[in-house]
C-alpha positions in Angstrom: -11.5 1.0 -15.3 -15.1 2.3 -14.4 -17.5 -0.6 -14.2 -21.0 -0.2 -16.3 -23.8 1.7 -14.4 -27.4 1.0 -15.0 -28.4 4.6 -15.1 -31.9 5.7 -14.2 -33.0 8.5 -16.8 -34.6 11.8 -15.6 -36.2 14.8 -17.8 -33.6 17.0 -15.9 -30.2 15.0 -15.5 -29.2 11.6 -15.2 -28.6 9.9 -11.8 -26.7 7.0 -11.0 -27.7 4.5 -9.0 -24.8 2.9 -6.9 -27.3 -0.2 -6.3 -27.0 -1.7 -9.4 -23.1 -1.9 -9.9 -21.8 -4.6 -11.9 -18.9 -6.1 -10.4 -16.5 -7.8 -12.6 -15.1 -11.7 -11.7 -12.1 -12.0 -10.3 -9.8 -13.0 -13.1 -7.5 -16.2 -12.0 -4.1 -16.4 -12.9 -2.7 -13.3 -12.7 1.1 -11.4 -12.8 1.3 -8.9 -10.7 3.6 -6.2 -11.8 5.6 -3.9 -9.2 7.3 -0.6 -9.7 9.5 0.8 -6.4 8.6 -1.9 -4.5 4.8 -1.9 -4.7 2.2 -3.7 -6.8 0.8 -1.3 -9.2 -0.9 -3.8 -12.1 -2.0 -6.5 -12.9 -2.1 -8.7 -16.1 -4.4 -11.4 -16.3 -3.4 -14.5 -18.0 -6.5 -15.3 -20.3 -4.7 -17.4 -23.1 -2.7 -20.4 -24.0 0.3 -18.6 -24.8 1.2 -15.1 -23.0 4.0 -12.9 -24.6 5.9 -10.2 -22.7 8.9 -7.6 -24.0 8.8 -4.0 -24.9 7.1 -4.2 -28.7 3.5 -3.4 -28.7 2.9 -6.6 -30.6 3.5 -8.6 -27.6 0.3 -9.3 -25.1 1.9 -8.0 -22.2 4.2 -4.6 -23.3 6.6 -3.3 -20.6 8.9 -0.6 -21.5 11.6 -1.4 -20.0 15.1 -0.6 -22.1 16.7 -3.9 -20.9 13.9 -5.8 -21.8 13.8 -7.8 -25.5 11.5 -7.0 -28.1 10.2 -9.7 -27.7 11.4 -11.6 -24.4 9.6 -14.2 -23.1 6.3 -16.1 -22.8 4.0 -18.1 -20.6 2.5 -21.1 -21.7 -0.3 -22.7 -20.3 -0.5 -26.3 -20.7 -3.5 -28.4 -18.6 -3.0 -26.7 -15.0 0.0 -25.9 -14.8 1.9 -22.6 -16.4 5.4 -22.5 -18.0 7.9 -19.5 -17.9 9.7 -19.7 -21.6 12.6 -17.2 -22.3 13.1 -15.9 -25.5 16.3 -15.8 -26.1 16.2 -12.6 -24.5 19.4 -10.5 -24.8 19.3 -10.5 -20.4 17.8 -13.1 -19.6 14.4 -14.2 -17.7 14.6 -15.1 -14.0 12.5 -16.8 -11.7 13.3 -16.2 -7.9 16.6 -14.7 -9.0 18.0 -17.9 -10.8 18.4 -17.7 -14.6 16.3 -19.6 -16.6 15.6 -21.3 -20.2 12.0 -23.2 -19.5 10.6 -23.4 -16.1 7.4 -24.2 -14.3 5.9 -21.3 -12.4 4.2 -21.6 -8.8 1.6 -19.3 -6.7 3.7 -16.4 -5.6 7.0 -17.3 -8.0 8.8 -13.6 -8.7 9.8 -13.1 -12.4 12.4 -10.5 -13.0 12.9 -9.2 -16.9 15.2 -6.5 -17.2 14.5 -3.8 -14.3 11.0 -5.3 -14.2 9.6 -7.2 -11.0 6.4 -9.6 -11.5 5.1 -11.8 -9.6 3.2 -14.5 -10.8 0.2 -15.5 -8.7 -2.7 -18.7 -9.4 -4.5 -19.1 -6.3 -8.8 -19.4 -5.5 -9.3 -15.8 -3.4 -11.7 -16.0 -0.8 -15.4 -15.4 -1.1 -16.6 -12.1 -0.1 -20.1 -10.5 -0.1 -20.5 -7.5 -1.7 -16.6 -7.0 -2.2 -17.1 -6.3 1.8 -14.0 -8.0 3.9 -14.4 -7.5 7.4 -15.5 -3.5 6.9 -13.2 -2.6 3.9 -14.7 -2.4 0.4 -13.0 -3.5 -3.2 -13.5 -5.3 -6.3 -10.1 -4.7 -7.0 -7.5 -7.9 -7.9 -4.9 -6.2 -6.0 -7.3 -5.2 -2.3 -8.7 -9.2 -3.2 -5.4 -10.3 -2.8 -5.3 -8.5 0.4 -7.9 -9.9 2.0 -7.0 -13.5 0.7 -3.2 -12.5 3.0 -5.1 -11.4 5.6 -7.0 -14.8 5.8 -4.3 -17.1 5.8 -2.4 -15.2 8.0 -4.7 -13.8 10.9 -4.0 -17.0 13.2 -0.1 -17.1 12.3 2.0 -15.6 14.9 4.1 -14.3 12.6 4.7 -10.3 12.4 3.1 -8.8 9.8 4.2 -4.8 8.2 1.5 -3.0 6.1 2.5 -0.7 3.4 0.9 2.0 2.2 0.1 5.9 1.6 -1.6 7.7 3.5 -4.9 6.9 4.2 -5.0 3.7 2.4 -6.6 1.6 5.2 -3.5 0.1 7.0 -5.2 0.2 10.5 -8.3 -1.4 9.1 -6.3 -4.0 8.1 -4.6 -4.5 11.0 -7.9 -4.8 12.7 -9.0 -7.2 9.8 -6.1 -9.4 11.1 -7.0 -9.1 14.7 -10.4 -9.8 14.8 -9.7 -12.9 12.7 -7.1 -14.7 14.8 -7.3 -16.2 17.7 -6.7 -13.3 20.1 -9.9 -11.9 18.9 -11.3 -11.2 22.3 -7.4 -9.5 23.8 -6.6 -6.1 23.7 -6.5 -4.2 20.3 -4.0 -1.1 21.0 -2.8 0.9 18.6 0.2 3.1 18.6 1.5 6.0 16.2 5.3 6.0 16.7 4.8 9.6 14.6 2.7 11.0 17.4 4.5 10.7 20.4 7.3 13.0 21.4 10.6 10.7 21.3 11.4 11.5 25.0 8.8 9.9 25.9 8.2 6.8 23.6 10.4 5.0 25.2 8.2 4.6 28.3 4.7 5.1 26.6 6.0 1.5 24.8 7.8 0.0 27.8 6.2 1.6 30.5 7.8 2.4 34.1 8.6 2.6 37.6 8.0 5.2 40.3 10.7 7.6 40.3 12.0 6.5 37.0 12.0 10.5 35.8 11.1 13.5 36.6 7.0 13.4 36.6 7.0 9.3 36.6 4.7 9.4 40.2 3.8 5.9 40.0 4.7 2.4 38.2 3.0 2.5 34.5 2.6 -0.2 32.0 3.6 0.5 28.5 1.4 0.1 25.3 3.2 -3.8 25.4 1.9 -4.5 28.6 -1.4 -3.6 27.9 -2.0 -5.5 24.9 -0.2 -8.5 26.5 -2.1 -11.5 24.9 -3.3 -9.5 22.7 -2.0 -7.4 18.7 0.2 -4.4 19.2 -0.5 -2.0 15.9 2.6 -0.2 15.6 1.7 2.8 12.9 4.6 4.4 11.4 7.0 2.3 12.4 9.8 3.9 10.3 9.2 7.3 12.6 10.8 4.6 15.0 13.7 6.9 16.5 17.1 4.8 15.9 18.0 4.1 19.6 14.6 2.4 20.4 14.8 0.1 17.6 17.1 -2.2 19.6 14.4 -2.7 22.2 11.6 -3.5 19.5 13.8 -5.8 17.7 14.3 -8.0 21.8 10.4 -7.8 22.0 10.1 -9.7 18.9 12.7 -11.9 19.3 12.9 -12.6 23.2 9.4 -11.8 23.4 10.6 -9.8 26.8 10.2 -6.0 27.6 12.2 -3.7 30.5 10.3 -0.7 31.8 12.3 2.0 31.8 13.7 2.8 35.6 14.5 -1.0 36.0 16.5 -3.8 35.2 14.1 -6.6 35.2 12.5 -7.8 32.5 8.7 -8.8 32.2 7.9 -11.6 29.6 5.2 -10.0 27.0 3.2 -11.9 24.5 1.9 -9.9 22.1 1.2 -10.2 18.9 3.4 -6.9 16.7 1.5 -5.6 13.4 3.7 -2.4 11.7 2.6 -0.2 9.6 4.5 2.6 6.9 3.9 5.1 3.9 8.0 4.6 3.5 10.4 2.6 2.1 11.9 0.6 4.8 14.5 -0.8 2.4 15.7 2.4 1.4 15.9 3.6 5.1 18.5 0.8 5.9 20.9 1.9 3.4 20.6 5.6 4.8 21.1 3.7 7.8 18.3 5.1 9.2 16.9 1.8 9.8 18.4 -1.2 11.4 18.3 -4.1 9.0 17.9 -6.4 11.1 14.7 -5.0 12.4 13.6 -4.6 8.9 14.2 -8.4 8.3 12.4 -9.3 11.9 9.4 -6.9 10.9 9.2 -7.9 7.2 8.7 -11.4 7.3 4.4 -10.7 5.6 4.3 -7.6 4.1 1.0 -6.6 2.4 1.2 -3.7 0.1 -2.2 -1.4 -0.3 -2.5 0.2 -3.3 -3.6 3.8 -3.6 -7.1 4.6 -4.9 -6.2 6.0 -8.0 -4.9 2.6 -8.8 -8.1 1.3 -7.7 -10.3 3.7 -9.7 -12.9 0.6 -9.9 -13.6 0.9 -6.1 -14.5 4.2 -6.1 -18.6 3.6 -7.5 -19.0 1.5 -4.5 -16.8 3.8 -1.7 -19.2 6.6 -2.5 -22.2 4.5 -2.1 -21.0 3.7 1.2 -19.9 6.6 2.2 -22.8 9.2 0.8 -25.4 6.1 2.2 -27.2 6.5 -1.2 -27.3 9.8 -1.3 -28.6 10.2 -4.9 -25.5 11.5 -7.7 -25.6 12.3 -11.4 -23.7 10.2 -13.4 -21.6 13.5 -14.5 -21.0 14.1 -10.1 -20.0 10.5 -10.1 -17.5 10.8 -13.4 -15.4 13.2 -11.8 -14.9 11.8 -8.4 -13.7 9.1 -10.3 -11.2 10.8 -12.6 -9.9 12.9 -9.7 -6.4 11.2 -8.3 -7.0 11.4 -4.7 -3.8 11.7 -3.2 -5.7 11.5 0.1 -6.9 8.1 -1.0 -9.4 7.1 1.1 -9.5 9.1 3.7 -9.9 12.0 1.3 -12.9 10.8 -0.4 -14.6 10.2 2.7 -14.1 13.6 4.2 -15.0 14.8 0.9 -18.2 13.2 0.6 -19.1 14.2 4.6 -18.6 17.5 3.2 -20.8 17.9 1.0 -23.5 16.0 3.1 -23.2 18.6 5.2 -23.0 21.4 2.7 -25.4 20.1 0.3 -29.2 22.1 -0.5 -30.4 20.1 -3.0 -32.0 16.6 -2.8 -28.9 15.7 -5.8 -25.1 15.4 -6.3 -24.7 17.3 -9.3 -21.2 18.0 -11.0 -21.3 21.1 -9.8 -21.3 20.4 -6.2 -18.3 18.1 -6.8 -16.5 20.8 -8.7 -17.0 23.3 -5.8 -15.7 20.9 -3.5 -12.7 19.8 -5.0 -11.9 23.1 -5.9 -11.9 24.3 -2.3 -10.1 21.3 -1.6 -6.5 22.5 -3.2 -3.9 24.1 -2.1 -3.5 27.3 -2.7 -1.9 29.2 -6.2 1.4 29.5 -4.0 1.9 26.2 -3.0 1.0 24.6 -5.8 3.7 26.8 -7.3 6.5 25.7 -4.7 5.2 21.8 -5.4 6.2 22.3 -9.0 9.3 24.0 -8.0 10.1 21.5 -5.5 9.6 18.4 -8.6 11.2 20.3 -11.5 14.2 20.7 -9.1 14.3 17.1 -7.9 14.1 16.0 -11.6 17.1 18.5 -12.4 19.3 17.2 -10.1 18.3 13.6 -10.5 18.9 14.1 -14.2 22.4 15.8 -13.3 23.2 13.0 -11.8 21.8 10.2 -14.4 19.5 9.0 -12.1 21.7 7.8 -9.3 19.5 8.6 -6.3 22.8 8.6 -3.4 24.7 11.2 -5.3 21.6 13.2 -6.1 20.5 13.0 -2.0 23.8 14.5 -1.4 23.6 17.0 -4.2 20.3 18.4 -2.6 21.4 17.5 0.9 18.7 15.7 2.2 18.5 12.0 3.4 17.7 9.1 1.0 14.9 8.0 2.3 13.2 11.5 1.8 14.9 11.8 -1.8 12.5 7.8 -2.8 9.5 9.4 -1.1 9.8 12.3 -3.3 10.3 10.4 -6.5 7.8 8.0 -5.9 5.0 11.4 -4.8 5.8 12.9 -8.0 6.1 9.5 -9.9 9.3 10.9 -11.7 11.0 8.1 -14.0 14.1 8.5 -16.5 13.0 9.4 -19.7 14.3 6.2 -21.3 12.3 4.4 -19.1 9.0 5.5 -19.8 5.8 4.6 -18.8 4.3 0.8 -18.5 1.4 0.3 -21.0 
């Protein structure tokens, strides 16, 4: 949704003016619907009586084959909300029990069919500006996030971030730091992608002197040096399999052993993670332990992309061009563009054409030039398509069972859920949620 602009007319073109936003209210209750594991909508719950199944006569329609025309309601009656099923031909669930009438509280997970909701009814916190502690959203879903962040920044607790590429996942992890207790401790922040795997091992757990060839000297690991302190692990699912072991005694001993030596230090750090994968999927490839997984995902917070956030995107650019003035037209199409870059992209694309720019305006023009240098070129586009229409085949092959299709096309599971979900390929059947 693209919020209503106060534009400022001009003989020549129109500009807009990313001063006078309007920014929509919060709305408060709320279902929150997944799809592969990630929030990807929300429905807010503005009436007395809220139906759900797959006929478009119903307030909330999810096509969902499993699901009943019409298959269950909420009712709201005084403050509290009631989950009603009915008479579905499968049932509603709430938290994985079946259910006929039940009362629904903050964070309760409704399951119709193949569908996952979660039903939230919570007071978010105040922000100014839809700023939180240097990120910016108006968005119910990025609210939600900072609302986590704030009740859990002085829990001990571990904490994972999901989320594609530049969605913010180190911002939030800083969000969490500088609002706990350890505020004034070390900040250090690892890619487990970046470092060669010969060497993580020590760059995490340090050394001694002579522990290897080139080890001169006794070094403290990343642990070590954000000992009272929060320890951002990025990528944590690059996490080779043989370290993961060590990780998971950190976080439960609390206790590290450079490598070279048999004595262990005592560490107290605080561990945020962070992924663009699917760490449930990687356990049944076995690529994962699971009992890591379960250590690390005790408060996951899931970032949505910015194409799911389209509403955002008026007030990233003003932040981001620092008011540089833009025709409604410019503004239009940074909007409609899908950004798989997220927000990360937009930036760089915005410093670009700083940089680049001749005129004292934005026009749609300079945004067309500069999105258009931005793709890939004829030939890989071509081998993208190839790559998806081949996937899809197989998948379809297959009906739709992702292990025989990863070892149809030879290539782990993990890799065969991160395509599907890049592509956003879904059974025909299932179609797409209204």
């Amino acid at each position: 949704m693209i919020p209503n602009l106060k534009l400022m007319p001009s003989k020549q073109q129109t500009l807009f003016d990313p001063s006078v936003i309007e920014r929509p209210k919060l709305k408060n209750p709320q279902l929150v619907l997944f799809s592969q594991g990630y929030p990807s909508r929300t429905y807010p719950l503005w009436k007395e009586t809220t139906s759900m199944g797959s006929a478009p006569q119903n307030d909330i329609q999810i096509r969902d084959p499993y699901i009943s025309a019409r298959h269950c309601i909420i009712e709201k009656k005084e403050d509290c909300f009631f989950l009603v099923d009915c008479q579905s031909r499968n049932g509603t669930f709430l938290n994985h029990i079946l259910i006929k009438e039940t009362s629904l509280t903050h964070h309760s997970y409704i399951q119709i069919g193949k569908t996952l909701l979660q039903f939230e009814y919570r007071t978010l916190p105040k922000t100014i500006d839809n700023q939180f502690e240097g990120m910016i959203s108006q968005n119910p879903l990025m609210q939600n996030v900072f609302h986590t962040i704030d009740k859990v920044a002085n829990q001990k607790t571990t904490v994972i971030i999901y989320g594609e590429t530049g969605t913010g996942k180190e911002l939030v992890a800083r969000a969490i730091h500088k609002r706990s207790d350890r505020s004034r401790k070390p900040f250090v922040v690892v890619n487990c992608g970046a470092i060669p795997k010969d060497l993580l091992e020590s760059e995490l757990f340090g050394h001694v002197k002579g522990a290897f060839t080139g080890a001169n000297e006794n070094r403290p690991g990343h642990f070590m040096a954000a000992n009272s302190g929060t320890l951002f692990l990025d990528e944590i699912g690059e996490l080779p399999l043989e370290l993961q072991p060590k990780l998971l005694r950190v976080l439960e001993q609390r206790e590290i052993k450079p490598v070279g030596t048999e004595k262990i230090q005592k560490c107290d750090v605080r561990i945020i993670a962070a992924t663009h994968r699917d760490l449930s999927h990687m356990v049944q490839e076995e690529t994962f332990r699971e009992d890591l997984f379960y250590r690390l995902h005790l408060v996951p917070i899931y970032l949505p992309p910015l194409r799911d956030r389209k509403e955002d995107i008026p007030l990233l650019v003003k932040h981001f061009s620092k008011d540089l003035p833009m025709t409604s037209k410019a503004l239009k199409l940074l909007v409609q563009h899908t950004w798989p870059g997220n927000i990360r992209e937009l930036k760089n694309t915005l410093e670009r054409i700083q940089i680049t720019q001749e005129s004292p305006v934005i026009t749609e023009k300079d945004i067309q030039t500069i999105l258009k240098s931005a793709k890939p070129k004829p030939f890989s586009q071509t081998l993208v398509q190839m790559e998806k229409n081949l996937i899809y085949d197989f998948l379809e092959k297959n009906e739709w069972n992702k292990s025989a299709t990863a070892r149809a096309l030879a290539i782990p599971k993990s890799t065969l859920m991160d395509k599907i979900k890049r592509y956003r390929l879904s059974p025909p059947s299932q179609g797409l949620f209204k």
